[in-house]
N, C-alpha and C positions, 0 to 999 in steps of 0.2 A: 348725865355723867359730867358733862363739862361744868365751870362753874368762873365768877370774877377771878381774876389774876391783879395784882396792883405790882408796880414797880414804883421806886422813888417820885418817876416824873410821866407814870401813864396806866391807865387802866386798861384792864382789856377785859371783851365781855364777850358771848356768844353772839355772832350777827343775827339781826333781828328783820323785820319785812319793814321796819319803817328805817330801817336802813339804805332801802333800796335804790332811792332817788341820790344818796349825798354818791353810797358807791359807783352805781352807773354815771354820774357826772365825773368822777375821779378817775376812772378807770378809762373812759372815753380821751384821755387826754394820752397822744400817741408816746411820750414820756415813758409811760407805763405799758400801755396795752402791746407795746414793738417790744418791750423787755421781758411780757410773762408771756410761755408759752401757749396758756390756754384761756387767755382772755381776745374776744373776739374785738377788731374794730367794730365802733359804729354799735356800743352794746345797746340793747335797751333796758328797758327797768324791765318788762317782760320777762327778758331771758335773765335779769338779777334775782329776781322774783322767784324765777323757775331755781337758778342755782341756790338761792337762801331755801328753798324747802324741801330740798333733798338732806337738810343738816341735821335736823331731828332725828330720821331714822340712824343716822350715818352715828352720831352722838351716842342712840341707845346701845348701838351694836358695834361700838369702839371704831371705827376705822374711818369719823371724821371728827375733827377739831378745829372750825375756824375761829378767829378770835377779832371781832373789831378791835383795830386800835386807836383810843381814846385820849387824847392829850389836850387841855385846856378845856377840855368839856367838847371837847370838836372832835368828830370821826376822824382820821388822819390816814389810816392804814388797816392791812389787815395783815395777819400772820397764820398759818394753818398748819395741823399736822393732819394728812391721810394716807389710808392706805386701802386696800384690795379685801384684805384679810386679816386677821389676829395675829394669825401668824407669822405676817410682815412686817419690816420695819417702819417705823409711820414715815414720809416724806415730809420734809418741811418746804413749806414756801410763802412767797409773800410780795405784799407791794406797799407804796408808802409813798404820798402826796407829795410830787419835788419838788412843793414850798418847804417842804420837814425834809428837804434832803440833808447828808454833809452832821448831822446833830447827833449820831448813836441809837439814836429813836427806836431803829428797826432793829440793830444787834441786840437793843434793851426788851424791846420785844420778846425775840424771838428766845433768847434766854431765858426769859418767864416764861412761857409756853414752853421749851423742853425739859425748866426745870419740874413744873408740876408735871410733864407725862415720866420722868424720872422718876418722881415721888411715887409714881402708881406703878413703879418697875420696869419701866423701857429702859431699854438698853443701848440700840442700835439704832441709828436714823441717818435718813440717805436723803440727799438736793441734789441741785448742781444751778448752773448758772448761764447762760447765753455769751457765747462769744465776746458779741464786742458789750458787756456789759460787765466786765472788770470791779465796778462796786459792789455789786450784789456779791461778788466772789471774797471780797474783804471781809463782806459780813460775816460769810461763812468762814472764813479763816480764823476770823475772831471770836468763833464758836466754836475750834479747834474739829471745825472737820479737816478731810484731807481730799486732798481728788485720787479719784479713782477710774479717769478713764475718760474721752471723749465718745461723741456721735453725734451723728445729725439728727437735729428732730424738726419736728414741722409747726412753725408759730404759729397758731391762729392770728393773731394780728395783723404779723407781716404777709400771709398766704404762700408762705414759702419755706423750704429747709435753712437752717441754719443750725450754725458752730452751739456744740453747747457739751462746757463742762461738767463731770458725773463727781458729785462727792461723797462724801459717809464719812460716818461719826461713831464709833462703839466704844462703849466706856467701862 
């Protein structure tokens, strides 16, 4: 079901198993891993391995979308829509290599990715954001979601609770 996305200055594609080395080396860098909630320190390709092929079934049966993102022909990021159920709004989330920070890269993203799940009839999609991580929350703003509430949740990263913004988007 998922399929290439292109935007002016980035492809996006389904992540793939030979993907697994560039993401576990990206994702290992605490930049990233302290800012998404369910990406562990200290990942291995192992456990990327393991998460890359939960995607197919997740892809047949609608309730996952991740999308490598691809710029200059180099993986750079990834962006995802999942959810539980059909019946739920898909969750948008995402990380992005902080040599491409500051560039739009990920709001450009993450646009192409809700635009095609729009195209196929979504409606409603829910994130949020990590406290002290203020950018990721721009993104979203500039995606015209809105907050809708705090709580704490528990990073895998950090191994501990932290601040984190709830947003949604229905259109």
């Amino acid at each position: 079901m998922s399929t290439e996305i292109t935007t002016d200055r980035l492809a996006l594609r389904p992540v793939a198993a030979s993907d697994a080395g560039r993401i576990t080396d990206l994702v290992n860098d605490p930049r990233i891993y302290r800012m998404v909630s369910r990406i562990s320190a200290n990942q291995t390709v192992a456990q990327t391995l393991a998460w890359i092929s939960s995607h197919e079934a997740g892809r047949v049966d609608d309730t996952k979308h991740p999308y490598a993102i691809v710029a200059d022909g180099e993986l750079v990021g990834v962006t995802s829509a999942h959810r539980d159920g059909t019946w739920l709004p898909f969750e948008i989330g995402y990380w992005l290599s902080p040599e491409r920070w500051g560039k739009g890269l990920m709001t450009e993203a993450t646009e192409a990715l809700m635009g095609w799940l729009k195209q196929r009839g979504e409606r409603s999609f829910i994130s949020g954001y990590l406290d002290d991580n203020p950018a990721s929350g721009r993104v979203l703003e500039k995606l015209d979601f809105m907050k809708a509430g705090r709580m704490n949740i528990f990073c895998l990263g950090r191994g501990e609770m932290v601040g984190h913004v709830n947003m949604a988007r229905i259109d």
